[in-house]
KETOR-465709 format. One line per 8 residues: number of its first residue (from 1); their letters; for each residue z, x, y of C-alpha. Coordinates in Angstrom, 3 decimals. Each point is the difference from the previous one (the first is absolute). Example, Ala and Ser with C-alpha at 12.3 -4.5 7.8 and 13.67 -1.06 7.14 Angstrom:
1) as) 7.800 12.300 -4.500 ~ -0.660 1.370 3.440
END
This chain:
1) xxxxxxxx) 0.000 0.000 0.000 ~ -0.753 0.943 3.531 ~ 3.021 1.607 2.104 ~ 1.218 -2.752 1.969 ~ 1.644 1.277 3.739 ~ 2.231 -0.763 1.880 ~ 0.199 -2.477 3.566 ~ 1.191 1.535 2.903
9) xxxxxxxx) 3.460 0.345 0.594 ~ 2.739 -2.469 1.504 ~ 0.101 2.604 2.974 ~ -4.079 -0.608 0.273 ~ 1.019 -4.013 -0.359 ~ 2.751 0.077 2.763 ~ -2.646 1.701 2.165 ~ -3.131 -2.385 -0.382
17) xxxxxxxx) 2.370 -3.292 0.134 ~ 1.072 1.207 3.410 ~ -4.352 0.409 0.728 ~ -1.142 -2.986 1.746 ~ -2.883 -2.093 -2.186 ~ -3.186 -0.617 0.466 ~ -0.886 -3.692 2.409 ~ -3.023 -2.612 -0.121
25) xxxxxxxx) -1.439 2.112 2.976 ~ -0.063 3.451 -1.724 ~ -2.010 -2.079 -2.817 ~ -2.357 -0.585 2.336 ~ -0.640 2.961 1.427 ~ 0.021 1.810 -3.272 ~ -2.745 -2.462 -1.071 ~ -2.068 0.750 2.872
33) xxxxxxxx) 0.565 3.178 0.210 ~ -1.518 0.917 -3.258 ~ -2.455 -2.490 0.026 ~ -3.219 1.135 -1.346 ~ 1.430 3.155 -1.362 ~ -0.083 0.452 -3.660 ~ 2.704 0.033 -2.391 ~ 0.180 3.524 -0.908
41) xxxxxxxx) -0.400 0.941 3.807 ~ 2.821 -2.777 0.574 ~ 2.551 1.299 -2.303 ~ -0.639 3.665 1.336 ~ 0.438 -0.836 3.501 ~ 3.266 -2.211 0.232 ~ 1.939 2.588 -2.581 ~ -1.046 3.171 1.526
49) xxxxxxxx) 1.327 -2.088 3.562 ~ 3.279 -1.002 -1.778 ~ -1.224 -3.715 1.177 ~ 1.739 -1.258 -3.504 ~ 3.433 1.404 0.270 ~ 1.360 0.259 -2.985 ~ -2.374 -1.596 -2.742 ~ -0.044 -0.455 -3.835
57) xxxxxxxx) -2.928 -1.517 -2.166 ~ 0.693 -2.498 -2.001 ~ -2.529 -0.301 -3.255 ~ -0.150 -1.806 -2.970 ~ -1.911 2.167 -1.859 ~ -2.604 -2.925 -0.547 ~ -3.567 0.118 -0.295 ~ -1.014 1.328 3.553
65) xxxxxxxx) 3.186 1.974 0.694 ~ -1.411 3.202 -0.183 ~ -2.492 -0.037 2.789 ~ 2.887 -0.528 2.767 ~ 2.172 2.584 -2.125 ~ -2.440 2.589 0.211 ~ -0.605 -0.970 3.672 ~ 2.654 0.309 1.476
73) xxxxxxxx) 2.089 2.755 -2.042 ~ -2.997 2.369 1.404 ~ 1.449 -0.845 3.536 ~ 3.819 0.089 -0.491 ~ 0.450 1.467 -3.984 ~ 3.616 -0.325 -0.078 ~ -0.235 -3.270 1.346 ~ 2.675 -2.248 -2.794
81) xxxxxxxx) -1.843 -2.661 -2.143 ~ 1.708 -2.706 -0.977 ~ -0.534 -1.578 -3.314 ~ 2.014 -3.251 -0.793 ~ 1.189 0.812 -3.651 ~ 0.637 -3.639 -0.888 ~ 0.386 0.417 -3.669 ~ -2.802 -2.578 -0.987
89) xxxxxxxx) -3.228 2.243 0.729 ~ -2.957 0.970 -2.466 ~ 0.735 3.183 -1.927 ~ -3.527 1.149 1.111 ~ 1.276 -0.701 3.835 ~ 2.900 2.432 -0.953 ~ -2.294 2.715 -1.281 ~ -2.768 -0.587 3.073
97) xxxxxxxx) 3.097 0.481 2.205 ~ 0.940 3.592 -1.538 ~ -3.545 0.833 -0.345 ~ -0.404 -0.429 4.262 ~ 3.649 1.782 0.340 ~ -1.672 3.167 -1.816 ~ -3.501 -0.465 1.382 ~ 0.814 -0.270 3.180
105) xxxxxxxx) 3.702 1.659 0.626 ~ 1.793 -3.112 0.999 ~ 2.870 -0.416 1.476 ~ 1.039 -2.662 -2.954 ~ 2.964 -2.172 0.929 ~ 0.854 -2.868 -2.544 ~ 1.896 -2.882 1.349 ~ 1.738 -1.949 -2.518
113) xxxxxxxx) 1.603 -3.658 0.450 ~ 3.799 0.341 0.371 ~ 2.290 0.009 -3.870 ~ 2.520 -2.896 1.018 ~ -2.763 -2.476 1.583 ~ -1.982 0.272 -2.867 ~ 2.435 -0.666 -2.776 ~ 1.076 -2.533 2.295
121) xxxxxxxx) -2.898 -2.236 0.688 ~ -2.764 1.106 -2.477 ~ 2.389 1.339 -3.229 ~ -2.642 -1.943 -2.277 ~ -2.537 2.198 1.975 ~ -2.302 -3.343 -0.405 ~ 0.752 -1.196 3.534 ~ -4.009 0.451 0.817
129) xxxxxxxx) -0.656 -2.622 -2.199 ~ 1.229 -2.487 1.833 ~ 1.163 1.111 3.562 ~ -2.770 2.782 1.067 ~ 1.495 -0.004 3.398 ~ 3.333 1.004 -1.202 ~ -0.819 2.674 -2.265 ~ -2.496 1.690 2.693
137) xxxxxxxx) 2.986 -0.498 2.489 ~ 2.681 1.977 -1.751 ~ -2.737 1.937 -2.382 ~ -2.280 1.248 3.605 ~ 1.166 -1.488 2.957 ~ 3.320 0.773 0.604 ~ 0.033 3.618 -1.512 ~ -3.162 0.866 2.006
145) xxxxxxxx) 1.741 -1.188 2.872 ~ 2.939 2.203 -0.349 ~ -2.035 3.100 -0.573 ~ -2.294 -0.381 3.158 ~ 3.257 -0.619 2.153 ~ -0.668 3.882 0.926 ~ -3.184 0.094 0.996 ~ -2.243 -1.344 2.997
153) xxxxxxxx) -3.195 -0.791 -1.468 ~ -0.967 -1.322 -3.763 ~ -3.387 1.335 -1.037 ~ -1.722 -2.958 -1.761 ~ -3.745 -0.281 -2.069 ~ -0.562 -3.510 0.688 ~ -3.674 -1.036 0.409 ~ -1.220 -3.282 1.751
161) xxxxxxxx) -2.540 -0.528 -2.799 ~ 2.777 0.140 -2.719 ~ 0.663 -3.689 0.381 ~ -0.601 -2.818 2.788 ~ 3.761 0.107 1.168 ~ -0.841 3.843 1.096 ~ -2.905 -0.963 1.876 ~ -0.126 1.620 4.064
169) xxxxxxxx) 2.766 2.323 -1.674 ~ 0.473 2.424 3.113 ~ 0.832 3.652 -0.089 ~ 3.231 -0.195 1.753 ~ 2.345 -2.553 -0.190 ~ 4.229 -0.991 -0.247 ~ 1.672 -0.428 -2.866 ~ 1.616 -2.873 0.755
177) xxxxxxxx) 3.080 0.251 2.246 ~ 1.055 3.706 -0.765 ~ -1.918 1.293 2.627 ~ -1.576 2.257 -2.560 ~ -3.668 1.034 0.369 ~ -2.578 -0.820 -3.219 ~ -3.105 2.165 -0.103 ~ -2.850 -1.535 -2.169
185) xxxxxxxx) -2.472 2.870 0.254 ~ -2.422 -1.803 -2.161 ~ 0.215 -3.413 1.481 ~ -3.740 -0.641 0.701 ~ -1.347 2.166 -3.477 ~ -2.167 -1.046 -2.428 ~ -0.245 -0.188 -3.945 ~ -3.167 2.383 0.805
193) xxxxxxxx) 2.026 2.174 2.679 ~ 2.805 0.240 -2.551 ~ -2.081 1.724 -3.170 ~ -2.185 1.611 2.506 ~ 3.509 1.878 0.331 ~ 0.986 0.170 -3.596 ~ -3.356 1.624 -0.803 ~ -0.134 2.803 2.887
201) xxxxxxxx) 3.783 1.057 -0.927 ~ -0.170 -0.083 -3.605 ~ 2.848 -2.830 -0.237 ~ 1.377 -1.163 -2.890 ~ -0.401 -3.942 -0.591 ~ 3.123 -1.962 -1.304 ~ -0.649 -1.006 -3.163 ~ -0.220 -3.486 -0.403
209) xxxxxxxx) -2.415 -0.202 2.730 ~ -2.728 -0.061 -2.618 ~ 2.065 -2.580 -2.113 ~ -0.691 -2.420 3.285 ~ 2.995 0.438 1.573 ~ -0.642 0.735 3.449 ~ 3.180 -0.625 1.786 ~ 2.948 1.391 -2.246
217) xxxxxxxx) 3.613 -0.874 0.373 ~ 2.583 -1.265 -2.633 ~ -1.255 -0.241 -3.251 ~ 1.584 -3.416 -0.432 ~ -1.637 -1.112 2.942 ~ -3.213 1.533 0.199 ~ -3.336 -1.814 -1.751 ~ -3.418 1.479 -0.148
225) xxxxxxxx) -2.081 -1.367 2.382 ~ -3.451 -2.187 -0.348 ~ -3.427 0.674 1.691 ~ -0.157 -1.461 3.690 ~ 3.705 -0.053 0.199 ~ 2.149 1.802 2.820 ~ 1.030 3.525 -1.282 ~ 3.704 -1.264 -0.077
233) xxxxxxxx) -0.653 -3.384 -1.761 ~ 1.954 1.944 -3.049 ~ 3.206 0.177 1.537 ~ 2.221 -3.097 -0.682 ~ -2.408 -2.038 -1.355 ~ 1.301 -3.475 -0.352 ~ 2.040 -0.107 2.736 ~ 0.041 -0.425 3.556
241) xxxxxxxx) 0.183 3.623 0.875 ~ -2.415 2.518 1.624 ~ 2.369 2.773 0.703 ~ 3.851 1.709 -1.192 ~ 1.408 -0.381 2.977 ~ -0.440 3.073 1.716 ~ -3.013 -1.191 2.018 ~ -0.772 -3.144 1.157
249) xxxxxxxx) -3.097 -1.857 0.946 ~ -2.107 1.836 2.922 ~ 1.125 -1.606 3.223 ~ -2.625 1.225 2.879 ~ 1.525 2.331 2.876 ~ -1.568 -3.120 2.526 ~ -3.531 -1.305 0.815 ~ -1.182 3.251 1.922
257) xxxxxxx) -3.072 1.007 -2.504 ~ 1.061 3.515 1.617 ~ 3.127 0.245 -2.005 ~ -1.804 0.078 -3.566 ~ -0.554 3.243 -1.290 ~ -2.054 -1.141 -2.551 ~ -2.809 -0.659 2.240
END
């Protein structure tokens, strides 16, 4: 198994917490200001100006994962990735995840659900059989949570064409009320742009991407997918449920076309 490293230290915590966040108006300018640019030129620019503060990627070692892990450890390679360890993935997500560690010198950093709220409200470990919400909440949600409490800006390799709920997905935006930053580097990609990537860098594809699986999360909760569907028509099929938790459905900065980066 890859090495798995450490987060930065409560002294590193104390200082970012005092840091003041990120606001609606820096998403703005961000978005303008690097509209047009390319991704690669994108990531480059706002870590060699320290515009993230403090930032982690988070990846799920999934079908595309590689392309934004390859991206942006060129820029910052001790940059922390975090990989929610929730105990229910594919063996063969497991082994793509150590195979990307040693390819590409990750800074690996599993993030497991907490003991005691486990035992607690899953001990049958069945609870995404019946309450999907739940189990991503204590399984992804919450620990994920906790670990980016240090850090400024989550690194993210959400897509708008992945699904119709990430549609006018933005580069920049806030996650939620924590004042944190999200990057989406990749927002306005394509399937084409995507292996156009894998091919020139020689990355490894996950897989059960050639099983027709791809969008890859839980293995209870993750389906193959049919022709003409959305990528992520897989995940929670059955139920009314497009995403863990961790995102939510694209909500557009306003009506100013001039604040889409994807344009």
């Amino acid at each position: 198994m890859a090495e798995v490293k450490a987060l930065p230290d409560d002294r590193t915590r104390d200082r970012i917490d005092a840091a003041p966040r990120f606001t609606q108006a820096d998403v703005i300018r961000l978005n303008n200001l690097f509209r047009g640019q390319d991704a690669a030129e994108t990531v480059a620019s706002v870590i060699g100006a320290g515009l993230l503060g403090d930032g982690a990627i988070v990846s799920s070692f999934g079908a595309e994962s590689a392309v934004l892990l390859h991206l942006v450890t060129r820029a910052a390679p001790d940059m922390p990735v975090l990989f929610l360890d929730t105990g229910k993935h594919f063996p063969e997500t497991l082994a793509y995840r150590d195979d990307l560690t040693a390819r590409l010198g990750l800074n690996l950093v599993n993030v497991v659900p907490d003991a005691d709220e486990l035992a607690a409200k899953d001990a049958t470990e069945l609870r995404w059989s019946y309450d999907p919400d739940g189990c991503c909440e204590i399984r992804k949600v919450k620990p994920l949570e906790k670990a980016l409490g240090r850090f400024d800006t989550s690194i993210t390799g959400r897509k708008g064409f992945q699904a119709s709920t990430r549609t006018g997905l933005p580069r920049f935006e806030l996650d939620g009320a924590t004042g944190r930053l999200k990057f989406n580097p990749l927002a306005n990609w394509t399937r084409e742009d995507l292996d156009a990537y894998f091919a020139a860098h020689d990355l490894p594809r996950h897989p059960l991407e050639a099983e027709g699986y791809p969008s890859i999360g839980c293995s209870p909760c993750t389906s193959k997918v049919k022709p003409g569907e959305d990528p992520r028509a897989g995940r929670w099929r059955g139920w009314d449920k497009t995403e863990c938790g961790i995102h939510t459905e694209v909500t557009p900065i306003d009506d100013d076309p001039a604040n889409d980066p994807a344009f």
